[in-house]
N, C-alpha and C positions, 0 to 999 in steps of 0.2 A: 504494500500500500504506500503511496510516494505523495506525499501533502506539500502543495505547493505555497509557499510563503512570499507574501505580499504588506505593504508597510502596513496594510488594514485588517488583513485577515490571512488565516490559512486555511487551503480548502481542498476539497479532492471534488470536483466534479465531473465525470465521466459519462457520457451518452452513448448510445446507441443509437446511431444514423442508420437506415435504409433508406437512400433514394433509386425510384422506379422509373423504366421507360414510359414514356406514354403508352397504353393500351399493351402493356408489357413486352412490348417487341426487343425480338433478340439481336440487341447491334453490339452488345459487347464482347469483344475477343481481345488477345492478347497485346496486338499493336493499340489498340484505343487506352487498355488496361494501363500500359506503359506509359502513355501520355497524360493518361492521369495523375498517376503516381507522381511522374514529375511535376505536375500544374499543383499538386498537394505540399511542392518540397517549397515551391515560390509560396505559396500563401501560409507556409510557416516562416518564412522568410520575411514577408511584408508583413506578418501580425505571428508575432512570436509566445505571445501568449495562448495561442491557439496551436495544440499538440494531436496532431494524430500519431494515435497507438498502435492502429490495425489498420490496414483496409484490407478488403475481397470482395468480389466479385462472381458474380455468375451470369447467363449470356444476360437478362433483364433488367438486374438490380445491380448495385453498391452496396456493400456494408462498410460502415466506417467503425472505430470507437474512438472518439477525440474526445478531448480536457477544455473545457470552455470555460474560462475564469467568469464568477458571478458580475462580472460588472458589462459581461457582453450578455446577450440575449441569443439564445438557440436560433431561436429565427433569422436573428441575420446574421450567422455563421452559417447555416445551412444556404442564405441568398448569397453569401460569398462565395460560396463552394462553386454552388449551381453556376454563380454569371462566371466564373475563372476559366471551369474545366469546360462547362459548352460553348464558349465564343467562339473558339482557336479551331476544335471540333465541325463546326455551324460551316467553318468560312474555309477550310481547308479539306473533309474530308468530303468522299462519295457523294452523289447528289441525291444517293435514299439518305443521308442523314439531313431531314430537313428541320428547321429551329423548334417544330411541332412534334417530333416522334424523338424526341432527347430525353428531356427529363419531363416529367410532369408537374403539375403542381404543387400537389401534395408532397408529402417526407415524414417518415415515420422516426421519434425520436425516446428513447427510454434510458 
């Protein structure tokens, strides 16, 4: 158990991300997998208090488990995620990956 200390608190907050395709379609394989990973190393990079633990994947979903310090909101860690990893995605790969069959709206967070 690893308690992150902060001048105001120390905390251990951990969630449980799953984010979904739209309409659950299978666009993930291992060249996208990779690109994410690293779109994950820059947004620990640009906001370091946000730690991913895990991630994995399977062809529909993402699982994450990331540390989101109490002074950020799940919410817009998960809108950070989503606008990083699908921009680059949107604008460079296949033209089945359209900016509507990426990620959904929703996000599942525990």
């Amino acid at each position: 158990m690893e308690l992150i200390h902060l001048s105001h608190c120390v905390y251990q907050c951990d969630y449980h991300v799953v984010l979904v395709t739209k309409y659950r379609r299978a666009i993930f394989n291992e060249g996208i997998f990779v690109y994410i990973s690293k779109k994950l190393v820059e947004i620990t990079e640009h906001y370091p208090m946000i730690r991913f633990k895990a991630v994995n994947h399977d062809k529909d979903h993402i699982h994450y488990l990331v540390s989101i310090p109490p002074t950020m909101a799940v919410g817009k860690v998960i809108g950070i995620v989503k606008q990083n990893t699908s921009r680059e995605l949107k604008c460079s790969r296949s033209r089945s990956l359209t900016a509507s069959s990426l990620i959904s709206v929703s996000a599942y967070a525990a």
